[in-house]
C-alpha positions as CSV (number, residue, x, y, z in Angstrom):
1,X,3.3,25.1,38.6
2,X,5.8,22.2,39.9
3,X,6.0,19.5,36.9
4,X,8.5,17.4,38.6
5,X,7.3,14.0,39.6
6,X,7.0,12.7,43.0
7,X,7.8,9.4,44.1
8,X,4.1,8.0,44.5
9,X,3.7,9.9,40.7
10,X,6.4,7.4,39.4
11,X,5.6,4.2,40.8
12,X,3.3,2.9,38.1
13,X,5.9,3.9,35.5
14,X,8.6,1.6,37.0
15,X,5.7,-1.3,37.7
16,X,5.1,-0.8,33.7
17,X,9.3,-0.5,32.7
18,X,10.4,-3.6,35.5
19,X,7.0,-5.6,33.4
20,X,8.0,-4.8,30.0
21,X,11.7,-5.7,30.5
22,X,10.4,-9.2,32.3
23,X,7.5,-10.7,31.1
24,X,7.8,-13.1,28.8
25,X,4.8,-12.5,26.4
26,X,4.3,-12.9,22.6
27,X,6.0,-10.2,21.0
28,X,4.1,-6.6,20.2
29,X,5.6,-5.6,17.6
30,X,4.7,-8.6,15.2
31,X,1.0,-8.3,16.7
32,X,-0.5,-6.8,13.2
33,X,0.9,-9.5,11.3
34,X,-1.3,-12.1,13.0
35,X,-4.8,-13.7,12.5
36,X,-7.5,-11.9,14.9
37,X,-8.0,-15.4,17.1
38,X,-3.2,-15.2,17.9
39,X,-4.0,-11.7,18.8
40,X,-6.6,-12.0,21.1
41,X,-4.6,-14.8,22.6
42,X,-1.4,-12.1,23.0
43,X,-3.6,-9.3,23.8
44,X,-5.4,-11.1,27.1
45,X,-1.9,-12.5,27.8
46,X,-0.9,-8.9,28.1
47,X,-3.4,-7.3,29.8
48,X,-3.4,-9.6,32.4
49,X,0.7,-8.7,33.3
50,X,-1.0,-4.9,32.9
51,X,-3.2,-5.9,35.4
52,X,-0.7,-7.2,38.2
53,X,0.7,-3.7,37.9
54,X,-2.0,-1.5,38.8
55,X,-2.3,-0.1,35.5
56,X,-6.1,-0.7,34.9
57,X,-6.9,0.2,37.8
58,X,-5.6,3.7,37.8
59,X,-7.7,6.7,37.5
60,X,-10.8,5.1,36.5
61,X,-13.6,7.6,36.8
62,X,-14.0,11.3,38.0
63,X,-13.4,10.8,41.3
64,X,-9.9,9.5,40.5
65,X,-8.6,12.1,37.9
66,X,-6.1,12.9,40.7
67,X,-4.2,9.9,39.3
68,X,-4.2,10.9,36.3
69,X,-0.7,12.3,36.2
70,X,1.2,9.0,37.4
71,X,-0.8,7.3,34.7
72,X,0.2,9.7,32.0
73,X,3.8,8.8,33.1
74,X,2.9,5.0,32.9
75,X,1.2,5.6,29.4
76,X,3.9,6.9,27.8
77,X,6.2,4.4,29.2
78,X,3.7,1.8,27.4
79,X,3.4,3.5,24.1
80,X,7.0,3.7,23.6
81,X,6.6,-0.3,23.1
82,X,3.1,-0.7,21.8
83,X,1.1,1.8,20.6
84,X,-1.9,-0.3,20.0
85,X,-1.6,-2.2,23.4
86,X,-2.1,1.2,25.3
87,X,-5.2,1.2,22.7
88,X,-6.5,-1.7,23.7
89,X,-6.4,-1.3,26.8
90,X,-7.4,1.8,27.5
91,X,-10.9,1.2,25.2
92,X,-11.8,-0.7,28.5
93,X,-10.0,0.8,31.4
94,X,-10.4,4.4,31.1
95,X,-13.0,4.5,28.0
96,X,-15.5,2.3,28.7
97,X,-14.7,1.4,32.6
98,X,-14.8,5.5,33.4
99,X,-18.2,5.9,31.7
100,X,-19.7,2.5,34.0
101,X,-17.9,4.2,36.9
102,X,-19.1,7.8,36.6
103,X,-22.7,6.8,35.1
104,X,-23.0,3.2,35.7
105,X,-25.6,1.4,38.4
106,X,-24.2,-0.1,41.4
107,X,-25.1,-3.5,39.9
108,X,-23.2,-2.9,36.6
109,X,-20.2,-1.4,38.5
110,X,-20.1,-4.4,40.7
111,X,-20.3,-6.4,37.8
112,X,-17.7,-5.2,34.9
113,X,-15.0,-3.1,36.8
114,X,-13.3,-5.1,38.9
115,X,-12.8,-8.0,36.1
116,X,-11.8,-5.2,34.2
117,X,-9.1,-3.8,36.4
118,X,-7.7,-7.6,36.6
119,X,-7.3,-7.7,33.2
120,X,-10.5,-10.7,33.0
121,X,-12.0,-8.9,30.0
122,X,-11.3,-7.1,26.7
123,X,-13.8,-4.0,25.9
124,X,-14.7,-2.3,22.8
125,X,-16.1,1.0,22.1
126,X,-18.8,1.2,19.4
127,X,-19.3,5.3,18.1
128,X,-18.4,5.9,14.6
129,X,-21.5,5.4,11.8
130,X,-20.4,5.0,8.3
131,X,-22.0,7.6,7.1
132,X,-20.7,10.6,9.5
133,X,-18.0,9.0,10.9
134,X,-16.8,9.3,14.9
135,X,-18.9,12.5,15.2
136,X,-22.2,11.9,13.9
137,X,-24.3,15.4,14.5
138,X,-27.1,12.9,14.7
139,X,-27.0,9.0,15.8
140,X,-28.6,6.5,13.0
141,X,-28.1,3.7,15.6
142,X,-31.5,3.2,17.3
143,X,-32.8,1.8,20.7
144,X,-36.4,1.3,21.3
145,X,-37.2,0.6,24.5
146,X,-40.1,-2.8,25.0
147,X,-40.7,-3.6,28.1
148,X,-37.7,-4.0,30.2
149,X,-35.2,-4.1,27.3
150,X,-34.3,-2.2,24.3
151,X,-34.3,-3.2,20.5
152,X,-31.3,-2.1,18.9
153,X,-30.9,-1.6,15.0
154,X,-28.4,0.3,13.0
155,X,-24.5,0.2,11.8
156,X,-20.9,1.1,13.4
157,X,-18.2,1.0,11.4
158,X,-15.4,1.4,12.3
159,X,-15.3,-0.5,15.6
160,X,-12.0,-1.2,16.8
161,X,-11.3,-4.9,18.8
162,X,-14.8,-5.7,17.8
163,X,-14.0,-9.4,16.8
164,X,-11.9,-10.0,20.0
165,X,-14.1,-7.9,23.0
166,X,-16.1,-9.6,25.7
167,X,-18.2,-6.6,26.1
168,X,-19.4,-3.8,23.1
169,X,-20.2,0.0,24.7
170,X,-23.0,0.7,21.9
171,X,-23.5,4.4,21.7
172,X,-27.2,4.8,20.1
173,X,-30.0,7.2,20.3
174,X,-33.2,6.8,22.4
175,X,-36.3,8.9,22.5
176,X,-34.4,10.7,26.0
177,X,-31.3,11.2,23.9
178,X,-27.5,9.1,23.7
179,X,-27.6,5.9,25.8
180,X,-24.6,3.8,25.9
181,X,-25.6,0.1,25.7
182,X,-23.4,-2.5,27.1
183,X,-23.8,-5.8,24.7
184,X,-22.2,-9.2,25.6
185,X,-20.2,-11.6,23.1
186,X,-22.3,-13.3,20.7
187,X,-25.6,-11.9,21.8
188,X,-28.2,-12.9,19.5
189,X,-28.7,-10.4,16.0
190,X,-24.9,-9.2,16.9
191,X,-23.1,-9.3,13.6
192,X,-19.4,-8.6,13.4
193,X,-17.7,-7.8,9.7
194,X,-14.4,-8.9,8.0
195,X,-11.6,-7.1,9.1
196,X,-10.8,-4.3,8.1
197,X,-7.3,-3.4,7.3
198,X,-6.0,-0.2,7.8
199,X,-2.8,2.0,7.6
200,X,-1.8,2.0,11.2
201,X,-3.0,-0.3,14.8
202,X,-4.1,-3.0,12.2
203,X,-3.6,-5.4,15.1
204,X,-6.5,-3.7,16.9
205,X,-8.9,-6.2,14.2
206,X,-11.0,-3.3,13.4
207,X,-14.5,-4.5,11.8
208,X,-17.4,-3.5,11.3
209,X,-21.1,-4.0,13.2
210,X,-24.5,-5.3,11.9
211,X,-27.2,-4.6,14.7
212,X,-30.0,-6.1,13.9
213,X,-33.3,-6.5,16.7
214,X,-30.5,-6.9,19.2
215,X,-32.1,-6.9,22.9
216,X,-30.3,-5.0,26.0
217,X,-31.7,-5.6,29.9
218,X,-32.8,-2.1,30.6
219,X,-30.3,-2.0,33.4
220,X,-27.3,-2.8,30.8
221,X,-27.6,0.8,29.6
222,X,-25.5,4.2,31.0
223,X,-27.5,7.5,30.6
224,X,-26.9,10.4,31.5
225,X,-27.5,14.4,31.2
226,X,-24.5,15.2,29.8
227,X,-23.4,14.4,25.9
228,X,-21.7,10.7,26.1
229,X,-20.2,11.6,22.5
230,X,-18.5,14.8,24.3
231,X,-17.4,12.9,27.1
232,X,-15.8,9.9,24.7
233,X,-14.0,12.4,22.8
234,X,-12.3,13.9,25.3
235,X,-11.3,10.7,27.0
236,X,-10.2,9.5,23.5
237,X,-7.9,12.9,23.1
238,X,-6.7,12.0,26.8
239,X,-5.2,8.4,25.7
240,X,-4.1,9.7,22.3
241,X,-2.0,12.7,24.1
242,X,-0.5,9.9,26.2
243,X,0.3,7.3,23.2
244,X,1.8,10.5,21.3
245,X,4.2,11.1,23.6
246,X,5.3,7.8,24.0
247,X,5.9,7.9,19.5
248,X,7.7,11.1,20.4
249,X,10.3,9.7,22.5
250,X,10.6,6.3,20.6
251,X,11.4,7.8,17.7
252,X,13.3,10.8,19.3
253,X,15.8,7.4,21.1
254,X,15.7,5.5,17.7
255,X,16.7,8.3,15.8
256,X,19.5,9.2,18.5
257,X,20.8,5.7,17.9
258,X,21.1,6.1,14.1
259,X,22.7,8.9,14.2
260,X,25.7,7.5,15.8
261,X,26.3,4.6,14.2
262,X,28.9,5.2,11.0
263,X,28.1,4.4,7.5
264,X,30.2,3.1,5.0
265,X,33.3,4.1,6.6
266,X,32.2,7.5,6.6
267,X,31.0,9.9,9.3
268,X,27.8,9.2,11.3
269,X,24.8,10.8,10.4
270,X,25.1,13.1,13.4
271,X,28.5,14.8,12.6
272,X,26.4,16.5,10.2
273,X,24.9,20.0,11.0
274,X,21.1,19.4,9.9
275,X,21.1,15.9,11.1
276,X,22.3,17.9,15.1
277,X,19.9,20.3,14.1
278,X,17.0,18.0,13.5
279,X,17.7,16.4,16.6
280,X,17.6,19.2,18.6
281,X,14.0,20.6,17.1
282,X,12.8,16.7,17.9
283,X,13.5,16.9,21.7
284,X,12.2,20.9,21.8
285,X,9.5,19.7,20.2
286,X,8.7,16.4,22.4
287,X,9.9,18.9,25.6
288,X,7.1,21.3,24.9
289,X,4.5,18.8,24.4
290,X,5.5,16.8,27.3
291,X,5.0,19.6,29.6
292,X,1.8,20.9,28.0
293,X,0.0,17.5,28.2
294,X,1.4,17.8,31.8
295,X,0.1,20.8,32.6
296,X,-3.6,19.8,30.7
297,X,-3.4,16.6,33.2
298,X,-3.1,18.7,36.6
299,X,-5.5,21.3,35.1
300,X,-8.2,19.1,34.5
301,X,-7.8,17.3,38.9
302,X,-7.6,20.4,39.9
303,X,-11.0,21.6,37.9
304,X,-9.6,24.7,36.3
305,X,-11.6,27.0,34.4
306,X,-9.0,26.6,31.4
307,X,-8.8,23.0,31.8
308,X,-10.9,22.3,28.3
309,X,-9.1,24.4,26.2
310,X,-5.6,23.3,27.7
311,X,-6.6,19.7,27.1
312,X,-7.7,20.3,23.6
313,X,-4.5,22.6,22.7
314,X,-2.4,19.6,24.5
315,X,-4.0,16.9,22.2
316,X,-3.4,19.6,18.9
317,X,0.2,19.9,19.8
318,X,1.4,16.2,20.8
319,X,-1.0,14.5,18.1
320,X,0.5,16.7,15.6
321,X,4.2,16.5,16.9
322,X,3.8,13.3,16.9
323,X,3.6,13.3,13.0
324,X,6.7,15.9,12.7
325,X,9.0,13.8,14.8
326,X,8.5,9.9,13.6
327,X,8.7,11.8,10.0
328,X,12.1,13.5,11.0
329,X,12.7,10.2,12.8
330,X,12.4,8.2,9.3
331,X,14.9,10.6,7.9
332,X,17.3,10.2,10.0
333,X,17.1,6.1,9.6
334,X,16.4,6.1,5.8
335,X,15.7,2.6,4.5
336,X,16.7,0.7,7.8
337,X,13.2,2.3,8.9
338,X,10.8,2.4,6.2
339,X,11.0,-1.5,6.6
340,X,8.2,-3.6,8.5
341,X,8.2,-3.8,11.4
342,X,11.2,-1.0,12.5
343,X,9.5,0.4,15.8
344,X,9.8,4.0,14.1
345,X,7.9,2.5,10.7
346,X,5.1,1.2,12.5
347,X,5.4,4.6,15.1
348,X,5.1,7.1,11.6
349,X,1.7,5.2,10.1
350,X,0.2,4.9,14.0
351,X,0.9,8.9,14.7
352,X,-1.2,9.9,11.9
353,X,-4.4,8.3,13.7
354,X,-3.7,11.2,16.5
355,X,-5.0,14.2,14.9
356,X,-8.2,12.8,13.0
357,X,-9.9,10.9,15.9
358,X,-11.3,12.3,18.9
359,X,-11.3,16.0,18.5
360,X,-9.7,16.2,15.0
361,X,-7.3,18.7,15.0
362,X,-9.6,21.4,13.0
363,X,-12.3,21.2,15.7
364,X,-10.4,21.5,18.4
365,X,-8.7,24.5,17.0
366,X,-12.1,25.7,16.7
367,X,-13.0,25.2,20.2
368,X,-9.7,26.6,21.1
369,X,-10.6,30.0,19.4
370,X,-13.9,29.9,20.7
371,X,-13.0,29.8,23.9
372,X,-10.2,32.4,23.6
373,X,-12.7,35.1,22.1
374,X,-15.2,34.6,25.0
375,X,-12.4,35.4,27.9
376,X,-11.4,38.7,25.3
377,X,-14.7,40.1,25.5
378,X,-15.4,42.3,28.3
């Protein structure tokens, strides 16, 4: 298997490095330190530049997970910058715009994804219960179905962008099973929470929800036979593989950097043995998970029987690295980045989100293993 990219394969990458380098935007790395209404202001600013590259466009749906590798490229790029940018935009480009395109009616993919891919609207994606977390066996959120709406009543907490998105994917249970329901800003018996502050992407304004007789046109709600939680997850694993790399090689540069600049008159930190040596395990490490997240990318276009597990053992091993290299990272920097907002301070409390959402790391071994003792048995 060729892992060398190909001109088309690159493109968006360079549309998302010439942007970054040239827009003039409100800076990302303050974002967390500002009042939810400056960063909704920054984050539309934003997505509309992310729009005039292509980027929410890409690979939208099933029928375009032959993009997905160029994408991968361009997320990383991103994520090296602004972790929680790639978040936030991915919530309603790959999370919530893939479900509308590979579930969604005509009418409600003529009607959200195109201002999505022009950066017109900002989604949030509404799973996690407070009482079972983001992989509740069993949905508490309810949806009766009267007439030609639904009644929705229930909790979600935590609900990331919720005080800032023009559109809410509610995941709740109907008497047919999951149904993802699409709610609108302000809708009536809608109630968003305080913010809740949290250890890493606190400028994602995370809150809770309050759902209380809210009412949803019948035809403002995505079905289908196949578990939406499942699919969520693994889209979520997807985005966090791509962010992870992106911490990887942020850290991996700023800890490069530090370790050639002298100190105190002395030697740099890099004419010492284990400081080379530390190095050298952080870009094995990001090597290897680079090329497995790769390989889990052209798997999953190319439908491979293994493509599952290799996505799951991708997500283990860059989520996880992730956490090993913006920790070796902080060593090599010491106090210069354990201080607000160093790139590799905020990229050390961000990593740790990778390997407890979407398939924590302890199911996904599981699955892993699973999977490896069916193709043993004979």
């Amino acid at each position: 298997m060729n892992f060398d990219h190909d001109e088309q394969e690159k493109i968006l990458a360079e549309k998302i490095s010439k942007m970054i380098g040239e827009a003039e935007l409100p800076a990302l790395e303050s974002a967390e330190s500002l009042e939810a209404p400056e960063i909704e202001k920054a984050l539309r600013a934003w997505m509309k530049q992310l729009a005039s590259t292509g980027y929410l466009a890409a690979a939208v749906g099933k029928d375009q997970a032959g993009e997905m590798l160029g994408l991968l490229i361009a997320q990383k790029e991103l994520a090296k910058i602004s972790q929680w940018l790639v978040l936030a935009a991915e919530t309603g480009a790959r999370l919530l715009g893939g479900l509308i395109a590979d579930h969604g009616s005509d009418s409600l993919c003529n009607k959200y994804l195109k201002p999505l891919s022009q950066g017109d609207l900002i989604c949030s994606l509404a799973v996690s219960e407070p009482a079972s977390g983001s992989q509740p066996a069993k949905l508490s959120t309810q949806a009766r179905l009267d007439g030609e709406e639904y009644v929705l009543n229930g909790q979600k907490s935590p609900v990331n962008l919720a005080p800032l998105a023009d559109v809410i994917g509610v995941v709740a249970q109907t008497d047919q099973g999951p149904g993802m329901f699409l709610i609108e800003r302000g809708a009536a018996g809608l109630e968003i929470g305080e913010r809740v502050r949290s250890l890493g992407y606190d400028a994602l304004c995370t809150s809770s929800l309050t759902l209380t007789d809210v009412r949803v046109p019948a035809q403002a709600v995505l079905t289908s036979e196949v578990d939406f939680l499942d699919e969520i997850r693994a889209a979520t694993d997807r985005i966090l593989v791509a962010i992870s790399l992106g911490i990887i090689w942020r850290c991996f540069d700023e800890a490069k950097q530090a370790a050639d600049l002298p100190r105190n008159n002395a030697k740099p930190p890099a004419g010492y043995q284990m400081v080379r040596f530390t190095l050298s395990e952080m870009l094995t490490l990001g090597q290897t998970a680079e090329l497995l997240a790769y390989r889990a990318t052209v798997a999953r276009a190319q439908a491979d029987r293994g493509a599952k597990s290799l996505a799951l053992t991708a997500k283990v091993f860059a989520t996880e690295t992730a956490c090993t290299v913006s920790e070796q990272a902080m060593q090599i920097l010491a106090a210069s980045g354990y201080i607000k907002p160093n790139p590799v301070e905020q990229a050390f409390r961000n990593a740790r989100l990778g390997p407890i959402v979407g398939h924590t790391s302890e199911v996904a071994r599981m699955a892993i293993a699973d999977d490896v003792l069916k193709t043993l048995v004979r």
